[in-house]
C-alpha positions as a Markdown table, in Angstrom:
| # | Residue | x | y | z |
|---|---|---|---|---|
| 1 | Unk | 38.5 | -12.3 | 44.1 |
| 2 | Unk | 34.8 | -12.4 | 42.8 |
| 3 | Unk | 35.7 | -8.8 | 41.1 |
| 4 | Unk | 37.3 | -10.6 | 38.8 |
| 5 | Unk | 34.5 | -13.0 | 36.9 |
| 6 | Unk | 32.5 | -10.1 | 37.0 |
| 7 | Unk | 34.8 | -7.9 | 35.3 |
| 8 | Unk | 35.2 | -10.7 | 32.9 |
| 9 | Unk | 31.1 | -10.7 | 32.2 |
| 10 | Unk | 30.9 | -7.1 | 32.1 |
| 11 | Unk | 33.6 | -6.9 | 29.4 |
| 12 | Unk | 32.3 | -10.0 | 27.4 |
| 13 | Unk | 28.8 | -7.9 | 27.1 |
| 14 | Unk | 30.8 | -4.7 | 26.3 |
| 15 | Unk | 32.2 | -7.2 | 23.6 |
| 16 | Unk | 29.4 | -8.7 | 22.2 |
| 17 | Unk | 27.6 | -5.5 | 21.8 |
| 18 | Unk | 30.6 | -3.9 | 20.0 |
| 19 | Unk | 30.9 | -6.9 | 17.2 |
| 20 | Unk | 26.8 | -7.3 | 16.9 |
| 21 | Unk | 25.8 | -7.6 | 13.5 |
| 22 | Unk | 23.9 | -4.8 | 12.4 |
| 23 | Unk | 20.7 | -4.4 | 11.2 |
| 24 | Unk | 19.7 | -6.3 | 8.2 |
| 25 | Unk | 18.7 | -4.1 | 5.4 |
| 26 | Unk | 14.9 | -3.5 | 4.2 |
| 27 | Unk | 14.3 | -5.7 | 0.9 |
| 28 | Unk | 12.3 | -3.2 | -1.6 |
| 29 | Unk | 10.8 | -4.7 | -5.0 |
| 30 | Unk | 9.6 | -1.6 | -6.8 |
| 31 | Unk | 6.4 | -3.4 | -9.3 |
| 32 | Unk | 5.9 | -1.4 | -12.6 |
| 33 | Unk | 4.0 | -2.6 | -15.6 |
| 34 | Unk | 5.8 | 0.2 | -16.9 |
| 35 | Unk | 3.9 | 2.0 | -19.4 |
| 36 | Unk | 5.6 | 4.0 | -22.2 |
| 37 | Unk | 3.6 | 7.5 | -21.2 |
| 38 | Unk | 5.8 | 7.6 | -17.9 |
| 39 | Unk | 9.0 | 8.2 | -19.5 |
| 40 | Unk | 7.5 | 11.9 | -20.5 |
| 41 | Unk | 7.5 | 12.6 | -17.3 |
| 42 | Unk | 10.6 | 11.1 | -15.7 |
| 43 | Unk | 13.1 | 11.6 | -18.1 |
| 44 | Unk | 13.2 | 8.9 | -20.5 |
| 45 | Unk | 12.9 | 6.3 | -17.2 |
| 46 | Unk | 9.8 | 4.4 | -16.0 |
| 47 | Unk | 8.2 | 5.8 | -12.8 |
| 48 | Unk | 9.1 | 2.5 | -10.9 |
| 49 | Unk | 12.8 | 3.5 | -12.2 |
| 50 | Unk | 12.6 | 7.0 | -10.5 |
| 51 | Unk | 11.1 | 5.5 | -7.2 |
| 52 | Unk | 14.0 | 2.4 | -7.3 |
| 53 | Unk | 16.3 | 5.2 | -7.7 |
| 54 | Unk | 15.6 | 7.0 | -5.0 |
| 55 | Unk | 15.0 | 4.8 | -2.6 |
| 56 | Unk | 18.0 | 3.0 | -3.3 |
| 57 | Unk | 20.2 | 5.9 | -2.2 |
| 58 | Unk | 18.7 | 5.8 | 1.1 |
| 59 | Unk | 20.5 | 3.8 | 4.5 |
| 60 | Unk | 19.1 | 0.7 | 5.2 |
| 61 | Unk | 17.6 | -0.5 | 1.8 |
| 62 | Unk | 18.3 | -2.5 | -0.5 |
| 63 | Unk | 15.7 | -2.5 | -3.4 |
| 64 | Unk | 15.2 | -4.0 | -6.8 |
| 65 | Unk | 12.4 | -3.1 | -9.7 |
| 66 | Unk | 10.3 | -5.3 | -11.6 |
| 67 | Unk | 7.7 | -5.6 | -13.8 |
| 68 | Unk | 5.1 | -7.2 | -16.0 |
| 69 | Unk | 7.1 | -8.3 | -18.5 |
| 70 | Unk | 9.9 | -9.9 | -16.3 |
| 71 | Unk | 9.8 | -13.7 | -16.4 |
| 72 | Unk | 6.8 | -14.7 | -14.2 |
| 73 | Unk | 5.6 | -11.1 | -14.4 |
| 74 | Unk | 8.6 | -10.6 | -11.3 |
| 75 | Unk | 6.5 | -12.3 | -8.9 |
| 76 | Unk | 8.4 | -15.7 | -8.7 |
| 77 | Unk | 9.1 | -17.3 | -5.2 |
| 78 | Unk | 12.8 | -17.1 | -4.9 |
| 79 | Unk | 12.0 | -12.9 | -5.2 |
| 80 | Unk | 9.1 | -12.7 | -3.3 |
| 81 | Unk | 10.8 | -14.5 | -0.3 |
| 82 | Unk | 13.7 | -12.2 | -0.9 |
| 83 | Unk | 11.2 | -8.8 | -0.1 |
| 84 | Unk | 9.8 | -7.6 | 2.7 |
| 85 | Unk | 8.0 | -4.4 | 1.4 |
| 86 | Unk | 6.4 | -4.0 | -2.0 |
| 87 | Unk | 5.7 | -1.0 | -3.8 |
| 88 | Unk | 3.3 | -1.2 | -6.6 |
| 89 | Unk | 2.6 | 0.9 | -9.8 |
| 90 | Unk | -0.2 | -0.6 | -11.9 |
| 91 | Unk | -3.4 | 1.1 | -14.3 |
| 92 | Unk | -3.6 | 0.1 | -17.7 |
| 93 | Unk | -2.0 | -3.2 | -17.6 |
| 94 | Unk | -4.1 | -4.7 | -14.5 |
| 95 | Unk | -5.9 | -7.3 | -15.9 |
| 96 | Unk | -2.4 | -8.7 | -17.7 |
| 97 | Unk | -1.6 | -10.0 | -14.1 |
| 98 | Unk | -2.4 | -13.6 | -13.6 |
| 99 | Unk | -4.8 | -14.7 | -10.6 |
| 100 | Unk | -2.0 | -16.6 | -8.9 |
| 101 | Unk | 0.7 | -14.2 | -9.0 |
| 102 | Unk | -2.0 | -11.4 | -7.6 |
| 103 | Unk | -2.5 | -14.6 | -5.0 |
| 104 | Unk | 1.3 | -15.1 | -4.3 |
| 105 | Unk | 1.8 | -11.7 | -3.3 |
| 106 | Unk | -1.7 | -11.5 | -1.2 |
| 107 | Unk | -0.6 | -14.4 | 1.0 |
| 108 | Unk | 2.9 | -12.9 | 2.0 |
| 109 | Unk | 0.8 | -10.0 | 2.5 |
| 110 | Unk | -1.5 | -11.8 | 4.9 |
| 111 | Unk | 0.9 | -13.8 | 6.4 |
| 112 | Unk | 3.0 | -10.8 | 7.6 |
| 113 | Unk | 6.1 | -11.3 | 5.3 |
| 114 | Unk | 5.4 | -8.7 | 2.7 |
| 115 | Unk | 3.7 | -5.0 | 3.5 |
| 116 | Unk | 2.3 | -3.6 | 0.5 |
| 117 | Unk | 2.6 | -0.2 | -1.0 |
| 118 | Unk | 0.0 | 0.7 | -3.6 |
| 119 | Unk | 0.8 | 4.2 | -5.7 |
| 120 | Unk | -2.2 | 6.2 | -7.1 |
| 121 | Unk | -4.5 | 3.6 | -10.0 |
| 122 | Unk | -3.1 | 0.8 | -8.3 |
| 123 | Unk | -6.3 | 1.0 | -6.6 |
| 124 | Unk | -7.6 | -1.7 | -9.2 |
| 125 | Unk | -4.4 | -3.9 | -9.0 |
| 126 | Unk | -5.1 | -7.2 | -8.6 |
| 127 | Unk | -3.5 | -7.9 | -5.1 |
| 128 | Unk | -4.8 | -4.6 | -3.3 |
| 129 | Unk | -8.3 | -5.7 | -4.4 |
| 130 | Unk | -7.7 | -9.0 | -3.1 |
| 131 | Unk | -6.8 | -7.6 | 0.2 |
| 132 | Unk | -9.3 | -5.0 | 0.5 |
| 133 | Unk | -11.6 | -8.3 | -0.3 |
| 134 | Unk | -10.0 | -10.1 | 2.4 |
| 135 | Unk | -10.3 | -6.9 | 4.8 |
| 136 | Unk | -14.3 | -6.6 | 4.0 |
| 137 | Unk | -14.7 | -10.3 | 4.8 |
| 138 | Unk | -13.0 | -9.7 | 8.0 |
| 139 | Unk | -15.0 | -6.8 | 9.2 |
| 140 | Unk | -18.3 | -8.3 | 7.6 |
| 141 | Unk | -18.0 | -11.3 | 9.7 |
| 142 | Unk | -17.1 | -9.1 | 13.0 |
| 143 | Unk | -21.0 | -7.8 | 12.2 |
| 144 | Unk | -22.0 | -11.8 | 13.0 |
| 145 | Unk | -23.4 | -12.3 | 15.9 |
| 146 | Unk | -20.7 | -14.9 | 17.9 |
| 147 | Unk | -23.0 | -17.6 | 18.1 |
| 148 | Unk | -23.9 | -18.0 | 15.1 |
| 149 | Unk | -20.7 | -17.1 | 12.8 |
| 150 | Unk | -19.5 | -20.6 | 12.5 |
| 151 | Unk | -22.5 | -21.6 | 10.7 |
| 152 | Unk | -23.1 | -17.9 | 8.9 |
| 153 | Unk | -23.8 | -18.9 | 5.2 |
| 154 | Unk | -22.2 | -16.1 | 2.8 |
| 155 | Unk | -22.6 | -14.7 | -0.5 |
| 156 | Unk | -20.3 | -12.3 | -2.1 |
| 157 | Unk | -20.9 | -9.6 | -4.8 |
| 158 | Unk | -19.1 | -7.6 | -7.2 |
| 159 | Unk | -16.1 | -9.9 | -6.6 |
| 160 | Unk | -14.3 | -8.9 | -10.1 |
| 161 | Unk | -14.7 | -5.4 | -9.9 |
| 162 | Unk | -12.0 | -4.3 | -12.6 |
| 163 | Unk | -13.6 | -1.5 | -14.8 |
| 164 | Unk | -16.8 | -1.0 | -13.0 |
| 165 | Unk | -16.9 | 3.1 | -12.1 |
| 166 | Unk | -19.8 | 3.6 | -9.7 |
| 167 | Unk | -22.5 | 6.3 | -9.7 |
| 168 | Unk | -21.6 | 9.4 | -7.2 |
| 169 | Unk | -25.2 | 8.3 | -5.8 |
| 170 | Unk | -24.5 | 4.7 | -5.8 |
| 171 | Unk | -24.6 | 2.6 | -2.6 |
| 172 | Unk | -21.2 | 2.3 | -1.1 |
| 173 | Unk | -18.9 | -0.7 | -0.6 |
| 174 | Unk | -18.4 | -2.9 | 0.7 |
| 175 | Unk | -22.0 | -3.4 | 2.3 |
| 176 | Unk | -23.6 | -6.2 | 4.0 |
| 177 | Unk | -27.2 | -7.3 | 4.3 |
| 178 | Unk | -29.1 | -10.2 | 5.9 |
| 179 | Unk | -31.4 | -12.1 | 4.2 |
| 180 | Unk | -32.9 | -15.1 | 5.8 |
| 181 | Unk | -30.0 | -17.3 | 6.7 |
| 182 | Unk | -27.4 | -15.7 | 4.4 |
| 183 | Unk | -25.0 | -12.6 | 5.0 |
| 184 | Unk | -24.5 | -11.0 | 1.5 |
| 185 | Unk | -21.5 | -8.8 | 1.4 |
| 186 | Unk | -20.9 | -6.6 | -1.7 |
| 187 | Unk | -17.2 | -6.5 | -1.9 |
| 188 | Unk | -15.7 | -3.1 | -2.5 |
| 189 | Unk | -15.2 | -2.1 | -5.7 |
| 190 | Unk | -11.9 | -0.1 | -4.9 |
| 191 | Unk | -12.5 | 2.6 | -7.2 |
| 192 | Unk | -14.8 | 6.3 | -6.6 |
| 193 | Unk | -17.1 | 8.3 | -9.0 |
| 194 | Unk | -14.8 | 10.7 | -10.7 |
| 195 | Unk | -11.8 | 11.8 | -12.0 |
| 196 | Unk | -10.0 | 14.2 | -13.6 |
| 197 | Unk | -6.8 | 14.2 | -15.7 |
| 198 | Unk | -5.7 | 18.0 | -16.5 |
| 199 | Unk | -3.2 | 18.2 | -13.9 |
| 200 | Unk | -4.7 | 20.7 | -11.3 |
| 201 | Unk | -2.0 | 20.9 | -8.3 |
| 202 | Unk | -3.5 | 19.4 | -5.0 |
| 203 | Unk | -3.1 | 20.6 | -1.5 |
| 204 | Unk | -2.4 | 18.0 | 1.0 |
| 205 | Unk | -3.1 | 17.8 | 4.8 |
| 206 | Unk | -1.3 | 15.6 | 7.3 |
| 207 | Unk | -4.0 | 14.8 | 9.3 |
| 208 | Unk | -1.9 | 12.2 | 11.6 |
| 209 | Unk | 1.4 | 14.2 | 12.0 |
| 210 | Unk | 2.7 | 11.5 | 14.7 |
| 211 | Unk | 2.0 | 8.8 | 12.9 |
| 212 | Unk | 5.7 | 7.1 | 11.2 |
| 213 | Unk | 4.8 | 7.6 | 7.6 |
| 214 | Unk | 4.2 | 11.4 | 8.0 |
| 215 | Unk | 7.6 | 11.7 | 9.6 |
| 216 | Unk | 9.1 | 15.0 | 8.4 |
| 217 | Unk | 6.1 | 16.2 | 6.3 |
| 218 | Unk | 4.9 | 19.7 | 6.9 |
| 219 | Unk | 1.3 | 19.9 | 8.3 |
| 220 | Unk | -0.1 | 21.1 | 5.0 |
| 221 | Unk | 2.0 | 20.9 | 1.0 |
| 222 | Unk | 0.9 | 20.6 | -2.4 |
| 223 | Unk | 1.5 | 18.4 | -5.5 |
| 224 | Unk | 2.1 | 20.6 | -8.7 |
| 225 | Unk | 0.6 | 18.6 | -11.0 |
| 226 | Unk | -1.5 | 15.4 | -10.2 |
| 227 | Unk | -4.4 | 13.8 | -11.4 |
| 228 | Unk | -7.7 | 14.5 | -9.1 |
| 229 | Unk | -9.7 | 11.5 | -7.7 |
| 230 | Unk | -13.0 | 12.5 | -6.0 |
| 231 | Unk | -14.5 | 10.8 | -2.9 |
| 232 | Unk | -16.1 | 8.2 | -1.8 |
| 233 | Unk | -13.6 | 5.6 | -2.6 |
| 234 | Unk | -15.4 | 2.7 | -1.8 |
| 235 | Unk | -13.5 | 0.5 | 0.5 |
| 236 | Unk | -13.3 | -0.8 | 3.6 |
| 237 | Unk | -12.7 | 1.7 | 6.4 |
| 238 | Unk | -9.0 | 2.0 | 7.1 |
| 239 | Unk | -7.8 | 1.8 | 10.5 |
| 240 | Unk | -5.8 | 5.3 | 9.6 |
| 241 | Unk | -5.9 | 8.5 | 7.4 |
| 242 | Unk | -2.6 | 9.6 | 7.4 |
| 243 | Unk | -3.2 | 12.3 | 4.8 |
| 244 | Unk | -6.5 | 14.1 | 2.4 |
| 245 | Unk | -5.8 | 15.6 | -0.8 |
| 246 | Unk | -8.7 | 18.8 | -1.7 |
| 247 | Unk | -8.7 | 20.5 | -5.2 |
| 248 | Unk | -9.6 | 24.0 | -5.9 |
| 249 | Unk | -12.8 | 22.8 | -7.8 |
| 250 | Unk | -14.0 | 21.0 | -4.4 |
| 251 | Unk | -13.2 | 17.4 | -4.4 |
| 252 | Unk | -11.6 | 15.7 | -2.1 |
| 253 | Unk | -9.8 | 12.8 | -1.5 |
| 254 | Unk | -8.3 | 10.0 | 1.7 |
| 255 | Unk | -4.6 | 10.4 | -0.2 |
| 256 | Unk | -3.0 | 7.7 | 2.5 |
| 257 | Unk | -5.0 | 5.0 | 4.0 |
| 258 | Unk | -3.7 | 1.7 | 6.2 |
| 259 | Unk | -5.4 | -1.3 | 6.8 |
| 260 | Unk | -4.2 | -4.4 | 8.6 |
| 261 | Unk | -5.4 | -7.4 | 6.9 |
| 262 | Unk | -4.8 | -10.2 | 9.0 |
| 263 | Unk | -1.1 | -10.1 | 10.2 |
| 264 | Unk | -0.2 | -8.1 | 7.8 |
| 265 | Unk | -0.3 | -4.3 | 6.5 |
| 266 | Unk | -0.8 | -2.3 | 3.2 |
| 267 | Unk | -1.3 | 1.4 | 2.7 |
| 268 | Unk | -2.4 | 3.3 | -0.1 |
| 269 | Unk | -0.8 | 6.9 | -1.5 |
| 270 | Unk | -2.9 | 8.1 | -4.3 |
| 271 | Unk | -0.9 | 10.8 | -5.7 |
| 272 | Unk | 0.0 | 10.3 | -8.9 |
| 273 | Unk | -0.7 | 10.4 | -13.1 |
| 274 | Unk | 1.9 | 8.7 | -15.3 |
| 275 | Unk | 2.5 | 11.8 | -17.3 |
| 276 | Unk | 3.1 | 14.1 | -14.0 |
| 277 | Unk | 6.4 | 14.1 | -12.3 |
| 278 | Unk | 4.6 | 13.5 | -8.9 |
| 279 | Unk | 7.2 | 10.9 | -8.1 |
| 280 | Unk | 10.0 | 13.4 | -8.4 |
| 281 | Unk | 8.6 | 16.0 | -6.1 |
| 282 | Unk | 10.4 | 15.3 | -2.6 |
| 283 | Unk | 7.6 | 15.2 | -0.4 |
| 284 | Unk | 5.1 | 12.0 | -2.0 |
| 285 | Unk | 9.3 | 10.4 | -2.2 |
| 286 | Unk | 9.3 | 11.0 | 1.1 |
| 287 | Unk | 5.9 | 9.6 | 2.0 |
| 288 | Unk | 7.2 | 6.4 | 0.2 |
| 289 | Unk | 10.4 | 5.9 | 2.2 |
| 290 | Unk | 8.6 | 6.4 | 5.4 |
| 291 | Unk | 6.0 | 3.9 | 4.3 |
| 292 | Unk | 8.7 | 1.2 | 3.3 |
| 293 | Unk | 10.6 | 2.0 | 6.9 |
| 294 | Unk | 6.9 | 1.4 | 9.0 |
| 295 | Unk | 5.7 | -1.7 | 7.2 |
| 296 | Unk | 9.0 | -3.5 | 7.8 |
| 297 | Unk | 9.2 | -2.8 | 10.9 |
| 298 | Unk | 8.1 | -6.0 | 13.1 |
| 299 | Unk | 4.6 | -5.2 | 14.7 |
| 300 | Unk | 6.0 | -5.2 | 18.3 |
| 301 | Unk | 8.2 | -2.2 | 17.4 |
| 302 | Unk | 5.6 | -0.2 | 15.8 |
C-alpha cells in the first residue's frame, strides 16, 4: 500500500516539471546616439537599428533600441529596471549624456542588474568610463596595505578624461603613486595613442576559444573594413582577453575585454566605424549575441 503515495509523488514531480514556466527572456536595450553617417553604411537604418534587428530574431530575447534623443535620453527608471543587458553605441555625441543618467546606468551596472556592452568609440561613453573609474579604484585600493586602507587618504587624476588622446610614450593608466600619506591614482583615460580611419580589414584572434562569448567563432577571422585602434588602451587590466585585432601596417589591438566591477560585469568589442558595415558582418553579430547571453546569465551559472 505505500506504492501508492509514492506513485502519487513521483507523478506530481513528473507534473510540475512538464507545466514549469520557462525561461524568462533576456531584456536587450540597444543605446544609439544615432548619428546620421551610419545610415551609409546600414542601409538607410542607424547601427543600433541593425544590431536591435538582429538580435531580436534570436530565441530568448526580447530587445528594444534607444537613444539620445528619446525622452530622458532612454535612460529613465521604468526602462532601465526593465533591462538586464545594455548594448551601447556612442562617439560624437558623448558629452550630450547627462552625469546622472551615465550614473543610473553605472549603478545597475554595479549592483549586478544590468551587464554592459560597449561597441568600438564607446570607449569614451560616459558610463564605461565611470566603470573603468570604479574598476581602477578597486584595484588601486587592493595595492593598500590592509592596515592601513581604512584610513588611506586618496586623490584622483584625470577624472574627466573626454577628448584627452595620450602620447604613444605617455605613462599608462590608470597609475598609482604614494606620496606621504596620500595614494594618488590617475584614473584611466580609456582611450590609446592612435587611430586610423581608411578602412583597412583587421584579422582577429580568439585567444580564449572556451570562453561563452567566443562560442562558435573560428580561431582566427577578419573584419573587411574597420577602423584601426592601436595599443596601449589605457585601462585597467581586464580579467579576460577574449579576442586581439592586428593590422597589416603593425598595430594591434585587445578587441574584447571583461571586467567585473563589483557585482557586476561589462565587456568591451572594439570593432567598428560608423561608416563600415562591421555590424552586418556575421561574426562581430555573433560576438554580440554571445555577449548578451553571458552577461545575463546569473554569476553562479557562469
Amino acid at each position: 500500500m505505500k506504492l501508492f503515495p509514492a506513485l502519487l509523488a513521483l507523478g506530481a514531480c513528473f507534473f510540475t516539471q512538464a507545466v514549469a514556466a520557462p525561461p524568462a527572456p533576456i531584456r536587450v536595450l540597444v543605446w544609439d546616439e544615432q548619428q546620421p553617417e551610419q545610415k551609409q553604411a546600414y542601409g538607410g537604418k542607424f547601427l543600433g537599428e541593425t544590431i536591435a534587428a538582429h538580435l531580436a530574431q534570436q530565441p530568448g530575447l526580447t530587445v528594444k533600441t534607444t537613444s539620445l534623443d528619446a525622452p530622458e535620453q532612454g535612460l529613465d527608471e521604468a526602462t532601465l529596471d526593465a533591462t538586464d543587458v545594455i548594448v551601447w553605441w556612442a562617439h560624437k555625441k558623448v558629452p550630450e549624456l547627462t552625469n546622472a543618467n551615465a550614473e543610473r546606468v553605472a549603478a545597475r551596472v554595479r549592483a549586478g542588474r544590468i551587464g554592459f556592452i560597449a561597441l568600438h568609440s564607446a570607449h569614451w561613453a560616459k558610463p564605461f568610463v565611470r566603470l573603468m573609474q570604479d574598476r581602477a579604484k578597486a584595484d588601486a585600493l587592493a595595492q593598500v596595505p590592509p592596515a592601513e586602507r581604512a584610513a588611506a587618504k586618496w586623490e584622483y587624476l584625470l577624472e574627466n578624461p573626454f577628448g584627452k588622446v595620450p602620447k604613444r610614450d605617455a605613462p599608462l593608466t590608470p597609475s598609482l603613486a604614494h606620496e606621504g600619506d596620500v595614494w594618488k591614482l590617475t584614473l584611466p583615460a580609456c582611450v590609446f595613442p592612435a587611430y586610423r580611419a581608411d578602412g583597412a580589414p583587421s584579422h582577429v584572434t580568439t585567444l580564449l576559444p572556451q570562453h561563452p562569448i567566443a562560442a562558435g567563432l573560428p580561431a582566427q577571422w577578419d573584419i573587411a573594413q574597420t577602423e584601426m585602434y592601436d595599443e596601449p588602451f589605457h585601462v585597467p587590466t581586464p580579467d579576460a582577453v577574449v579576442f586581439e585585432e592586428r593590422w597589416d601596417k603593425g598595430e594591434h589591438f585587445r578587441s574584447g575585454c571583461v571586467w567585473r566591477v563589483e557585482k557586476g560585469r561589462v565587456f568591451y568589442f572594439r570593432p567598428g566605424h560608423e561608416t563600415y558595415a562591421v555590424y552586418q558582418q556575421a561574426e562581430p553579430l555573433r560576438v554580440i549575441t554571445n555577449a548578451v547571453r553571458w552577461l545575463a546569465t546569473p554569476e553562479a551559472d557562469r
